[in-house]
LOKOLKOL-741343 format. One record per residue (C-alpha): residue number from 0; chain; x, y, z. Coordinates in steps of 0.001 Angstrom, whole numbers, plus 500000, padded with zeros to 6 digits. Layout:
N
<atom seq="NUM" mol="A" u="X" v="Y" w="Z"/>
...
This chain:
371
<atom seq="0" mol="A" u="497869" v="518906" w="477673"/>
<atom seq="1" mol="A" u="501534" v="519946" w="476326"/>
<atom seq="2" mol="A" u="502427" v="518070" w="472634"/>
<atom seq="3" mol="A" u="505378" v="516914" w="474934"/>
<atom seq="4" mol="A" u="502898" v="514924" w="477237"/>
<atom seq="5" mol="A" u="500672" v="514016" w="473609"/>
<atom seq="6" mol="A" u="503756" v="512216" w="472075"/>
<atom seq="7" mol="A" u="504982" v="510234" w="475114"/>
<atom seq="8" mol="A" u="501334" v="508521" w="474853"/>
<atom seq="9" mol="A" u="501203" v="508069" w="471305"/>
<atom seq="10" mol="A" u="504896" v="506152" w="472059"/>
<atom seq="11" mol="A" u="503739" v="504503" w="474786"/>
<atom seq="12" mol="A" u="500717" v="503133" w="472857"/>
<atom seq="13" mol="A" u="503005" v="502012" w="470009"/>
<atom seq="14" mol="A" u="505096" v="499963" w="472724"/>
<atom seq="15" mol="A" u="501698" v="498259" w="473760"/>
<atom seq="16" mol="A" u="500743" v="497689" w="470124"/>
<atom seq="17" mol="A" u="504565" v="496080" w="468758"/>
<atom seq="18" mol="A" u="504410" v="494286" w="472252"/>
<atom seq="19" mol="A" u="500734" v="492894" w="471026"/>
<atom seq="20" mol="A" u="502168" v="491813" w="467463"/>
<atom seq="21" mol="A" u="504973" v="490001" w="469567"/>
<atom seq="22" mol="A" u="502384" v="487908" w="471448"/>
<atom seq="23" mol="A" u="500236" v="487292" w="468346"/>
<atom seq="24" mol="A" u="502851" v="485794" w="466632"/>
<atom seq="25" mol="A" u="504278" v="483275" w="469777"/>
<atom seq="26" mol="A" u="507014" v="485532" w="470517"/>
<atom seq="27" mol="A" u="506169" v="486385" w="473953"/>
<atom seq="28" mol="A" u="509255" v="485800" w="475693"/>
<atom seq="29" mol="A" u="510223" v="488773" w="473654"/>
<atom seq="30" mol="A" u="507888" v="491571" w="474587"/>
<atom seq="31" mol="A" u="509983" v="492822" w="477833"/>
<atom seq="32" mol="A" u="511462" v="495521" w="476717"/>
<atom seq="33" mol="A" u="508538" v="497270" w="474986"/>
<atom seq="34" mol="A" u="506246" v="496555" w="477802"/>
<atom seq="35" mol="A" u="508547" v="498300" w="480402"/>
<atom seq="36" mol="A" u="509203" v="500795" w="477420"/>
<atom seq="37" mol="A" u="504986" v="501058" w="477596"/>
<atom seq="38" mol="A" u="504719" v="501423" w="481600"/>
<atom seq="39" mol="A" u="507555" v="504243" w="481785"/>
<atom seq="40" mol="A" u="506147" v="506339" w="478834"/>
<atom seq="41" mol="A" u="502831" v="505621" w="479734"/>
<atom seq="42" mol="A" u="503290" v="507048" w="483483"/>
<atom seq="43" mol="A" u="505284" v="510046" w="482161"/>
<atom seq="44" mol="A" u="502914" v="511014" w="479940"/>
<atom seq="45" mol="A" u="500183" v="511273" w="482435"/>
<atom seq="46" mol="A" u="502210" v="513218" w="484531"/>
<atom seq="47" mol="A" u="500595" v="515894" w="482018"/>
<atom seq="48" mol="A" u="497360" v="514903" w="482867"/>
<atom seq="49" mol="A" u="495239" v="516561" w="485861"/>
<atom seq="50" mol="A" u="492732" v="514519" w="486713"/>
<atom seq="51" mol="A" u="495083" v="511280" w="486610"/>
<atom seq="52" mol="A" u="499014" v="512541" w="487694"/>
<atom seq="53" mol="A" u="498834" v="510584" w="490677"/>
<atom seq="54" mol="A" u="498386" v="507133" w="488728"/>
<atom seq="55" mol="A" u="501762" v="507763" w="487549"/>
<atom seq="56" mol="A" u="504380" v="505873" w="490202"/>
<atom seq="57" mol="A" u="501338" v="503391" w="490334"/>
<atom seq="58" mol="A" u="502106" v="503078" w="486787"/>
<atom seq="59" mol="A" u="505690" v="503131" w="487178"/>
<atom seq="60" mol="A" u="505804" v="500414" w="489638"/>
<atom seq="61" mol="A" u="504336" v="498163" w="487015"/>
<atom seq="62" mol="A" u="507055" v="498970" w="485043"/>
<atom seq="63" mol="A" u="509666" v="497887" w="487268"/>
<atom seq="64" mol="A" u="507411" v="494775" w="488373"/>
<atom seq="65" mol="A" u="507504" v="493806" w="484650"/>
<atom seq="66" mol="A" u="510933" v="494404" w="484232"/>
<atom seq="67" mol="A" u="511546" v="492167" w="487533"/>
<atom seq="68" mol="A" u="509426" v="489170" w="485618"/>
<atom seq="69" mol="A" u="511054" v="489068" w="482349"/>
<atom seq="70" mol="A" u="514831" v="489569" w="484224"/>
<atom seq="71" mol="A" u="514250" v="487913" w="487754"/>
<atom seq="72" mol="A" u="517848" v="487627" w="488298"/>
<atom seq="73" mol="A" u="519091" v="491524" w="487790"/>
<atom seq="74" mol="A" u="516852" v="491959" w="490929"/>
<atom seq="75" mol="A" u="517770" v="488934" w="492878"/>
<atom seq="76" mol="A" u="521964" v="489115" w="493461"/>
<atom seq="77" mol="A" u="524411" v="491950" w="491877"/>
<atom seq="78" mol="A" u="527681" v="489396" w="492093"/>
<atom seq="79" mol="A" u="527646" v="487657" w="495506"/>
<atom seq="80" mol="A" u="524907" v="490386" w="497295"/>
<atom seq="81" mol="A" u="521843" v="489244" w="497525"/>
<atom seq="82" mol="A" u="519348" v="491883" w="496588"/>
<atom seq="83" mol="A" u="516508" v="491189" w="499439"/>
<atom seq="84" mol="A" u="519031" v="492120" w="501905"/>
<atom seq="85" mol="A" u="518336" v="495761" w="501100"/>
<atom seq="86" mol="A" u="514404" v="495574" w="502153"/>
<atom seq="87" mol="A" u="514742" v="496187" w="505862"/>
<atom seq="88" mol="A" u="517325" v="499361" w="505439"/>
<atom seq="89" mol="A" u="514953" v="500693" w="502782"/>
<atom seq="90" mol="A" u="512002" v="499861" w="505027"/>
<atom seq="91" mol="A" u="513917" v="501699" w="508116"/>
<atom seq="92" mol="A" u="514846" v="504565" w="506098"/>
<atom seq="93" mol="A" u="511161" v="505150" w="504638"/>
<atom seq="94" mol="A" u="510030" v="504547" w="508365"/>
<atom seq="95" mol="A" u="511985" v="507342" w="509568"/>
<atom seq="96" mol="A" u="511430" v="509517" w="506193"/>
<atom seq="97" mol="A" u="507773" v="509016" w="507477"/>
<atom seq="98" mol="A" u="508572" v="510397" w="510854"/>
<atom seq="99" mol="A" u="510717" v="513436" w="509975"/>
<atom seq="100" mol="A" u="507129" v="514388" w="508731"/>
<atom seq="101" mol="A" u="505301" v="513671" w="511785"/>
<atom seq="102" mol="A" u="505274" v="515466" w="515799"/>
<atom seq="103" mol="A" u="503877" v="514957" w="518861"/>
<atom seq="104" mol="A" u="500819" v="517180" w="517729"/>
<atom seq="105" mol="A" u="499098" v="513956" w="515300"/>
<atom seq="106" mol="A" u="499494" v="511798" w="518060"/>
<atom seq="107" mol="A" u="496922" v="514195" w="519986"/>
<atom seq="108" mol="A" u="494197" v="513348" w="517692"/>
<atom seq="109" mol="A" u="493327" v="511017" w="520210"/>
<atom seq="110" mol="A" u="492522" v="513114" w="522568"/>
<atom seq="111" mol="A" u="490670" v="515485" w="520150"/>
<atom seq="112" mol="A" u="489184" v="512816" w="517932"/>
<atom seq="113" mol="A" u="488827" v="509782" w="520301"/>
<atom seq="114" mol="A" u="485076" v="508719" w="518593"/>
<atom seq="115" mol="A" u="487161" v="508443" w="515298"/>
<atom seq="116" mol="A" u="490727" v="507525" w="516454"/>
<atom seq="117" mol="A" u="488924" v="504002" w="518179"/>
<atom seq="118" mol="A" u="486190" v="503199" w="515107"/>
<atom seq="119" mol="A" u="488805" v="503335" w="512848"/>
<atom seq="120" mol="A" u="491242" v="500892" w="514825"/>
<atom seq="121" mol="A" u="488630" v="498746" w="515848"/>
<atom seq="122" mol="A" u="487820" v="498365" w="512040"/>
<atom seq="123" mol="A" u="491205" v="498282" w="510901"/>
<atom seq="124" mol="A" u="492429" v="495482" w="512964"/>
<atom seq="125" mol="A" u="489276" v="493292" w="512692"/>
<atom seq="126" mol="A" u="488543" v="493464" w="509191"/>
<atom seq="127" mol="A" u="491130" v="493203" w="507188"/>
<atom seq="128" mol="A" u="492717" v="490098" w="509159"/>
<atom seq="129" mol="A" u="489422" v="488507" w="509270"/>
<atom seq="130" mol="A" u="489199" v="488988" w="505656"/>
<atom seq="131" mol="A" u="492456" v="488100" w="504960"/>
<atom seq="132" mol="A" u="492193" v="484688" w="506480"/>
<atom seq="133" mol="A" u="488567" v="483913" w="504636"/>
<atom seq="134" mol="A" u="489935" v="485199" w="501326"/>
<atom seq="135" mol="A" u="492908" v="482431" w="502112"/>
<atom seq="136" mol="A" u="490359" v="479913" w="502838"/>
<atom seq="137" mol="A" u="488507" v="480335" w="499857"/>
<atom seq="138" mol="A" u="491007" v="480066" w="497350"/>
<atom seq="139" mol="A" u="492481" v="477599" w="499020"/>
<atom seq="140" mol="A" u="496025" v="479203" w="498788"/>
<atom seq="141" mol="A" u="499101" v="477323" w="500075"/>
<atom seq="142" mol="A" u="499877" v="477666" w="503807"/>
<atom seq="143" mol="A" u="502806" v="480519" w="502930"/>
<atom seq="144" mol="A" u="500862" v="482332" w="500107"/>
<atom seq="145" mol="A" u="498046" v="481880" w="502597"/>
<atom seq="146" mol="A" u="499614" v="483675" w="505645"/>
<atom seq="147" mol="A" u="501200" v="486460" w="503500"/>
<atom seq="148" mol="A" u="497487" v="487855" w="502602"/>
<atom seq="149" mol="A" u="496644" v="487858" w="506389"/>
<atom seq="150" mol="A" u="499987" v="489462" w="506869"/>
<atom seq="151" mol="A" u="498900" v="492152" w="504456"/>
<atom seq="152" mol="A" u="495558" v="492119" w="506550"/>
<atom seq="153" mol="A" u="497147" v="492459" w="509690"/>
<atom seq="154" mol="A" u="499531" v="495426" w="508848"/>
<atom seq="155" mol="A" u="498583" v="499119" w="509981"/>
<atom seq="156" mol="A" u="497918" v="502224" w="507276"/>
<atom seq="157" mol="A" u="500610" v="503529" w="505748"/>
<atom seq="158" mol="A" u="501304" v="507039" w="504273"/>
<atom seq="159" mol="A" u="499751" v="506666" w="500691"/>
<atom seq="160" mol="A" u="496285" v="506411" w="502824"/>
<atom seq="161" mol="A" u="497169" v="510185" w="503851"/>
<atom seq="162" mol="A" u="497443" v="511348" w="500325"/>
<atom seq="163" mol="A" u="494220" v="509523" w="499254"/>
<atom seq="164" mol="A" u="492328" v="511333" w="502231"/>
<atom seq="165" mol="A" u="493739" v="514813" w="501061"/>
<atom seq="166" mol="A" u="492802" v="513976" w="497387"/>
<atom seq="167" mol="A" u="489181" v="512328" w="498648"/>
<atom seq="168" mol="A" u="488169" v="515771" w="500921"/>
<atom seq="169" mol="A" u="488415" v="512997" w="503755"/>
<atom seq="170" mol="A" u="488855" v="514418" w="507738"/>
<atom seq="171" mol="A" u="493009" v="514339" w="506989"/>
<atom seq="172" mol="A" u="493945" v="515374" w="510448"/>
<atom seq="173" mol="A" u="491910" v="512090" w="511423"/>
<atom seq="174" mol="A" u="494025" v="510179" w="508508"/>
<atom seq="175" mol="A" u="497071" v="511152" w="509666"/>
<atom seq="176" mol="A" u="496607" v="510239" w="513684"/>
<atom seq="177" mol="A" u="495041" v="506567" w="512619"/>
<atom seq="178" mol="A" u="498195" v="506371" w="510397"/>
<atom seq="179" mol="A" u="500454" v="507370" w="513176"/>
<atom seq="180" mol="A" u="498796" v="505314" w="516333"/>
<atom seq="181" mol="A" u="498129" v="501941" w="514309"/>
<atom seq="182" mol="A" u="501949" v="502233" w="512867"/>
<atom seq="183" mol="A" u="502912" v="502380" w="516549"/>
<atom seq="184" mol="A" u="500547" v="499535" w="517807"/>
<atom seq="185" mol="A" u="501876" v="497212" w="514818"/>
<atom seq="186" mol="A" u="504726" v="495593" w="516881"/>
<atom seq="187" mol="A" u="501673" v="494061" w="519315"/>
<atom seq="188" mol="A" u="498886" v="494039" w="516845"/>
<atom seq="189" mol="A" u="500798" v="492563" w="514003"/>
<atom seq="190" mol="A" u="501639" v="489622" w="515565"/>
<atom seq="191" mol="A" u="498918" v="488738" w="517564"/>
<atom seq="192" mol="A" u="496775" v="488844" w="514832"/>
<atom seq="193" mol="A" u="499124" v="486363" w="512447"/>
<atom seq="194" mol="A" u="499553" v="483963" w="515562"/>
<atom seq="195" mol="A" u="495759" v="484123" w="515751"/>
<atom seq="196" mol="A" u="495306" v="483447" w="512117"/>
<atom seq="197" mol="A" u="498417" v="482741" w="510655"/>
<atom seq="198" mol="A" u="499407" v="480749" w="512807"/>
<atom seq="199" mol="A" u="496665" v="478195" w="511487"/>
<atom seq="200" mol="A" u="499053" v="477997" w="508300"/>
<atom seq="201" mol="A" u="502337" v="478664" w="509140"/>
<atom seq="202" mol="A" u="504123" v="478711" w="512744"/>
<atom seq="203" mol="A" u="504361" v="482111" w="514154"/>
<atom seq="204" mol="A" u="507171" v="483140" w="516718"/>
<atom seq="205" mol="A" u="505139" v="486171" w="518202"/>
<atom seq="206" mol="A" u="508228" v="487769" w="519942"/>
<atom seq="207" mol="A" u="510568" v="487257" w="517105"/>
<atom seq="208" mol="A" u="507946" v="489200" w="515208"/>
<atom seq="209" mol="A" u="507497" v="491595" w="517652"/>
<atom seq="210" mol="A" u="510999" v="492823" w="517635"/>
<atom seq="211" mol="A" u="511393" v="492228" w="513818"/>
<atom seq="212" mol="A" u="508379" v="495013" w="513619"/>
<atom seq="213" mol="A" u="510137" v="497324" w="516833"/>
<atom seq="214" mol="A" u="513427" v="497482" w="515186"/>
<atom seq="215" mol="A" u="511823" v="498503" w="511636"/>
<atom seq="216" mol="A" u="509224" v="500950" w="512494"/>
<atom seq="217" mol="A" u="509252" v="502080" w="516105"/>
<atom seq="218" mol="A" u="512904" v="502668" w="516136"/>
<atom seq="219" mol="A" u="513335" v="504738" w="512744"/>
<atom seq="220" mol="A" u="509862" v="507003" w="513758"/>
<atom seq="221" mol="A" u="511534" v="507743" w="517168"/>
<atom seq="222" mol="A" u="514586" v="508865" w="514950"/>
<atom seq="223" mol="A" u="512552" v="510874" w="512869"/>
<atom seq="224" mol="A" u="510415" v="512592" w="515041"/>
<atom seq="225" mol="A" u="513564" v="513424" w="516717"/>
<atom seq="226" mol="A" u="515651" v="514651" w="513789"/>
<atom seq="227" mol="A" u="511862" v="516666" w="512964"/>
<atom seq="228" mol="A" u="512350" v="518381" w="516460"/>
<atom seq="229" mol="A" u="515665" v="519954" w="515800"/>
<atom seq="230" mol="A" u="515826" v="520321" w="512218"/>
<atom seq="231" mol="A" u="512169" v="521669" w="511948"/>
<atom seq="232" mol="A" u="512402" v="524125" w="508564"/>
<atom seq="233" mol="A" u="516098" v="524091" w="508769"/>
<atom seq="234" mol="A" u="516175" v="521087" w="506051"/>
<atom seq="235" mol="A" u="513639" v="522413" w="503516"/>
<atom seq="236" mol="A" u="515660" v="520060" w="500733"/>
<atom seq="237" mol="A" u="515607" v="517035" w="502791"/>
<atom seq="238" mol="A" u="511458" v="517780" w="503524"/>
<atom seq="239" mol="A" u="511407" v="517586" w="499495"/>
<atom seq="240" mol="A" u="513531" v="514793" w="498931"/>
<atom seq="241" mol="A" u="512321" v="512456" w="501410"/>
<atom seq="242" mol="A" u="508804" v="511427" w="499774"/>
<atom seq="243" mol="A" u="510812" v="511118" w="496342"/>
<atom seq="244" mol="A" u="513039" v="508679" w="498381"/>
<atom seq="245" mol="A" u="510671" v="506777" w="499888"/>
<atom seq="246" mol="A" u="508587" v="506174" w="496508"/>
<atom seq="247" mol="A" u="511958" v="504735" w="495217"/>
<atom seq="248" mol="A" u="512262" v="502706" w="497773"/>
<atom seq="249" mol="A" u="508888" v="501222" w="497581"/>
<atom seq="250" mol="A" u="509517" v="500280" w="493591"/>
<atom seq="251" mol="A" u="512670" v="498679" w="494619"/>
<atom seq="252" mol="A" u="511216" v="496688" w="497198"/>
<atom seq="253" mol="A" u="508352" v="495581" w="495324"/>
<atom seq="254" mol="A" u="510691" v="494804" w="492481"/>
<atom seq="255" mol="A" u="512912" v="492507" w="494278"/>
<atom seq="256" mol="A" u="510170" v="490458" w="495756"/>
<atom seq="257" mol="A" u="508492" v="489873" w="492642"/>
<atom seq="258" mol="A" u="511846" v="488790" w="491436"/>
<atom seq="259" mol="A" u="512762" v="486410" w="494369"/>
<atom seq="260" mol="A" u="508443" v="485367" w="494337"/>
<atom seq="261" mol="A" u="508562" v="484962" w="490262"/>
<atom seq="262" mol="A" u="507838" v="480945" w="489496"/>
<atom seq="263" mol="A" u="505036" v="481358" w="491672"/>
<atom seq="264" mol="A" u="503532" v="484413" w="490747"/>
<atom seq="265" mol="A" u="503373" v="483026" w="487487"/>
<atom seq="266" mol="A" u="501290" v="479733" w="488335"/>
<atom seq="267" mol="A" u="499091" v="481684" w="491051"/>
<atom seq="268" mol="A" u="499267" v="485050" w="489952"/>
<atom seq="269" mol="A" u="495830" v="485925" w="488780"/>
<atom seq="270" mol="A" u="494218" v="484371" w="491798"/>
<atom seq="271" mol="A" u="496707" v="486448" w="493790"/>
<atom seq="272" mol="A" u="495230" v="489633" w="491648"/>
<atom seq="273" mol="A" u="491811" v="488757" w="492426"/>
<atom seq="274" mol="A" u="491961" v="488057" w="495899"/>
<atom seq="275" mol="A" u="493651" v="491392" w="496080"/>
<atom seq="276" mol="A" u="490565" v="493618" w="494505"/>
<atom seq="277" mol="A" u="487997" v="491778" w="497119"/>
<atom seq="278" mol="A" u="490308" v="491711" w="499882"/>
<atom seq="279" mol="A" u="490696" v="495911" w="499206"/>
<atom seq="280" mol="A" u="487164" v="496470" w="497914"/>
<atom seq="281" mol="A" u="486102" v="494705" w="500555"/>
<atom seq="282" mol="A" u="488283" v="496567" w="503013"/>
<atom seq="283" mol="A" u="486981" v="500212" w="501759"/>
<atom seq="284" mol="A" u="482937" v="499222" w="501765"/>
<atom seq="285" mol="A" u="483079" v="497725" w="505260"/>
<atom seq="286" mol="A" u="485375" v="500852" w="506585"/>
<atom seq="287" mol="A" u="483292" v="503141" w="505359"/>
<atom seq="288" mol="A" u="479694" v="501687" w="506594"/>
<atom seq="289" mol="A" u="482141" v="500792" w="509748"/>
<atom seq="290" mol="A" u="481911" v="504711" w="510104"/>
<atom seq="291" mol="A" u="478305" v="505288" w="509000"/>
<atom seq="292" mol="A" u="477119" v="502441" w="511664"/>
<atom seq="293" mol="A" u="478383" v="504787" w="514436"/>
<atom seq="294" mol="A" u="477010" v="507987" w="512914"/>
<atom seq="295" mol="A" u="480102" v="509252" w="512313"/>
<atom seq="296" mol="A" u="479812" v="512037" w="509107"/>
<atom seq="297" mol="A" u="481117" v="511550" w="505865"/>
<atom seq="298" mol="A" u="484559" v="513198" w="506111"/>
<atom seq="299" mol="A" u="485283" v="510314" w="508679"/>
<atom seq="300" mol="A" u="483889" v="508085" w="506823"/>
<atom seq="301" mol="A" u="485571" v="508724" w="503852"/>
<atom seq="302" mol="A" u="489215" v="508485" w="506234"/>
<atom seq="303" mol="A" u="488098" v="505275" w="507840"/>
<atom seq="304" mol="A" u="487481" v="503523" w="504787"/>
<atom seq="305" mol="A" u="491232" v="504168" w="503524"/>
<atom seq="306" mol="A" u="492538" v="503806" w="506024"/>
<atom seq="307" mol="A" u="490988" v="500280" w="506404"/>
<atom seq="308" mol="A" u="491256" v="499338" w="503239"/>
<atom seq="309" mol="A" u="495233" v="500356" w="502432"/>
<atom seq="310" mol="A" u="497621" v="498614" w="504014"/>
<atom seq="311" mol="A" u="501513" v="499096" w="504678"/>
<atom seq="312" mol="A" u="502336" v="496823" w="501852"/>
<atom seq="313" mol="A" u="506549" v="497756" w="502153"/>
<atom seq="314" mol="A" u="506365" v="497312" w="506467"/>
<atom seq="315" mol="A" u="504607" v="493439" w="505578"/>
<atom seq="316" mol="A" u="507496" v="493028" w="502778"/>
<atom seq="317" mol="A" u="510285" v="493335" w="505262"/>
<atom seq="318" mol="A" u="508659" v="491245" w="507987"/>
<atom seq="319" mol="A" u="508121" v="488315" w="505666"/>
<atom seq="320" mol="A" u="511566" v="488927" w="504991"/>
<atom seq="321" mol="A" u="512489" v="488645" w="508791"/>
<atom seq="322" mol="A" u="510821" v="485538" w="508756"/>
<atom seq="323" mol="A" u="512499" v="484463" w="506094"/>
<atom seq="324" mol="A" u="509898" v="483459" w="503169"/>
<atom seq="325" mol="A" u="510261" v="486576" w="500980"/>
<atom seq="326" mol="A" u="509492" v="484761" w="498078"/>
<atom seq="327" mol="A" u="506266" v="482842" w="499070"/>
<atom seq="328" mol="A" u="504854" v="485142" w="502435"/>
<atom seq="329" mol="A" u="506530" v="488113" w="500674"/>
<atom seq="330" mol="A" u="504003" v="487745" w="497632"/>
<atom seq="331" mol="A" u="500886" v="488914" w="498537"/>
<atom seq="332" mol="A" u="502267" v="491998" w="499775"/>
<atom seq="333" mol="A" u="504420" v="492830" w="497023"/>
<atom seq="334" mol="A" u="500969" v="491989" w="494581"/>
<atom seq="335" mol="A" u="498418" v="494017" w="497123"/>
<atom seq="336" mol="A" u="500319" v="497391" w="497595"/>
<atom seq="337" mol="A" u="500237" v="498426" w="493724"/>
<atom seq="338" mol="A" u="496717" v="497301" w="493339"/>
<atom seq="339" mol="A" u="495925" v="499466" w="496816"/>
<atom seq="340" mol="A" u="497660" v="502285" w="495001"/>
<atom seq="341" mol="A" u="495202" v="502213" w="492038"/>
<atom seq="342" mol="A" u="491721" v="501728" w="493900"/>
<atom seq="343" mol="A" u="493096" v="504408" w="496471"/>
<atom seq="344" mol="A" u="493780" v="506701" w="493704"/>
<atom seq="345" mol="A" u="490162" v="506100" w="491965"/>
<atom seq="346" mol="A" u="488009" v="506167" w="494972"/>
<atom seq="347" mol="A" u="489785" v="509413" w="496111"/>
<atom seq="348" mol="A" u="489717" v="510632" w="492723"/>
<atom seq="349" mol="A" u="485675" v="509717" w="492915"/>
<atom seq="350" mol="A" u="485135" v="511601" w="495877"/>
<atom seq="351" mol="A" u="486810" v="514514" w="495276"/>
<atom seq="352" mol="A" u="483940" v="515207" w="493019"/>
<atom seq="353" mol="A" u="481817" v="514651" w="495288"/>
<atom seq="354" mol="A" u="480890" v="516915" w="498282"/>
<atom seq="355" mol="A" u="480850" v="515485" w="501780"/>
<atom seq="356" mol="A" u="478372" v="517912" w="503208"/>
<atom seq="357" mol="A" u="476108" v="517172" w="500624"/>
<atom seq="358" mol="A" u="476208" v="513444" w="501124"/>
<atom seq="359" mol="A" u="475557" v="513885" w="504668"/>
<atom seq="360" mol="A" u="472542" v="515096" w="503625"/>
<atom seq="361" mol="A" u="471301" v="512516" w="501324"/>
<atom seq="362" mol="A" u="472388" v="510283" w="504367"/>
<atom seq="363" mol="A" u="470265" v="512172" w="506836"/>
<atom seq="364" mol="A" u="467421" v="512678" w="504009"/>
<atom seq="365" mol="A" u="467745" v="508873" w="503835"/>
<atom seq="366" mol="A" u="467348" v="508403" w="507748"/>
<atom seq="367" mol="A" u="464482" v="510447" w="507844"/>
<atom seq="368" mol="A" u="462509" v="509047" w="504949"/>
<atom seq="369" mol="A" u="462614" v="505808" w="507124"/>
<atom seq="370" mol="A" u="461824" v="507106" w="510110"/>
């Protein structure tokens, strides 16, 4: 590692330790600015790092979602414009960002994947709602708080599940298709699913939602895909810029519903943390044996249990913003997509040291041992 890279951690660790002192002595309120100060340095000096780069916007998006706690109302309204007002724009433009990099060719994984392309749909859409509404139950969440985790539950995969497939030796081809078809079943899947479950907390206008979810993913896709037709290698700066774009847009999104969402993140916010890590854990384990149940090999295993257990935290931001409870159904998804970010990271990280081949082995080693 460069000295460069060496310093920003030993400054970053100094941030953490003044912002400690600062707490120790009842001065809390006060620690703001060195724990933003600890995130940014922190996730710039990993960028120095191999093994653990990509936690770096993970890291940075706790910046910004501590800078949106300690100064709620820079992210809320800039004069009379109300900040949340930007989350379906940003949503539409990472929606078509994400199909500039997409053609017809990953929506023919169907046809040459079918086994995997229907496992992993079948899991994704059962699961993680189910879960989502018995995680709600058991804490015994408010009716809003409650119907944004099976919101989260009931959104499709989104693009950082592509990345963590790449990074985890995962079937990506597979990654990408599941990414592509459940984004474009989410305007019937999505709210079916909360009027199923949901709708047991909150009341759920299905075709409200169902256009809400048309006009910010299906429409801005079709544009992309479009604009990736005739533009195709003509645009190399816009291919770059696009993913740098769409990161931003995340942080901002995430930033200004933790803002709006900040009195009660801080009276439910640990629970909120918690039911994250078992929703997502939970979300990964049953993916994955989802996969092994149907003898599916480990390369598809690996891609159905990311894609099952990340969802498309920024697409379940702006439709709790179309139903107008950013701040209370708009929580869970602005708390679950950095912690997705981090577990996705690790487990890919994990199984990129690990070869798939060889674990089919062990699996069929396993089998036969029983037999």
């Amino acid at each position: 590692m460069k000295k460069s890279y060496k310093i920003l951690f030993v400054l970053s660790l100094i941030s953490l330790l003044i912002s400690v002192i600062l707490i120790l002595i009842k001065k809390g309120s006060e620690t703001g600015p060195f724990l933003v100060l600890f995130f940014v340095l922190l996730a710039l000096g990993l960028r120095g790092h191999k093994v653990f780069k990509g936690f770096s916007f993970t890291i940075l998006i706790f910046a910004a979602v501590t800078a949106s706690m300690f100064y709620p109302t820079f992210f809320t309204t800039i004069g009379d414009f109300q900040m949340k007002l930007l989350i379906v724009p940003l949503l539409q433009l990472i929606m078509f960002g994400m199909g500039t990099a997409m053609s017809i060719k990953d929506f023919l994984g169907v046809i040459k994947m079918p086994r995997g392309v229907v496992v992993g749909l079948a899991c994704q859409f059962s699961i993680m709602p189910l879960l989502g509404f018995s995680i709600a139950q058991l804490f015994g969440f408010e009716p809003e708080i409650a119907a944004g985790i099976v919101l989260i539950g009931s959104s499709p995969s989104g693009l950082a599940s592509n990345v963590m497939a790449y990074l985890a030796k995962a079937n990506l081809a597979l990654s990408v298709t599941l990414t592509a078809v459940a984004t474009l079943l989410a305007p019937l899947m999505t709210p079916l699913l909360m009027k199923l479950f949901a709708g047991q907390f909150v009341p759920i206008d299905f075709w409200t939602m169902m256009f809400s979810i048309t006009k910010i993913v299906i429409f801005p896709i079709i544009a992309g895909l479009i604009f990736n037709r005739i533009f195709h290698g003509k645009t190399q700066w816009f291919d770059k810029a696009m993913p740098l774009v769409s990161m931003a847009g995340i942080a901002l999104i995430i930033t200004i519903i933790t803002a709006a969402g900040r009195d009660s993140l801080l009276s439910i916010g640990l629970f909120l943390i918690l039911a994250a890590i078992i929703h997502n854990a939970a979300g990964y384990f049953l993916g994955y044996w989802g996969g092994r149940l149907f003898k599916m090999d480990e390369k598809d295993c690996r891609t159905i249990a990311l894609e099952v257990g990340m969802q498309n935290g920024g697409l379940a931001s702006g439709i709790a913003l179309e139903m107008g409870k950013v701040a209370t159904i708009g929580l869970a998804p602005a708390v679950f997509g950095p912690w997705m970010n981090i577990s996705g990271s690790s487990l890919a990280t994990w199984w990129r040291d690990r070869d798939p081949d060889s674990e089919d082995k062990k699996i069929k080693n396993i089998n036969h041992d029983e037999i």
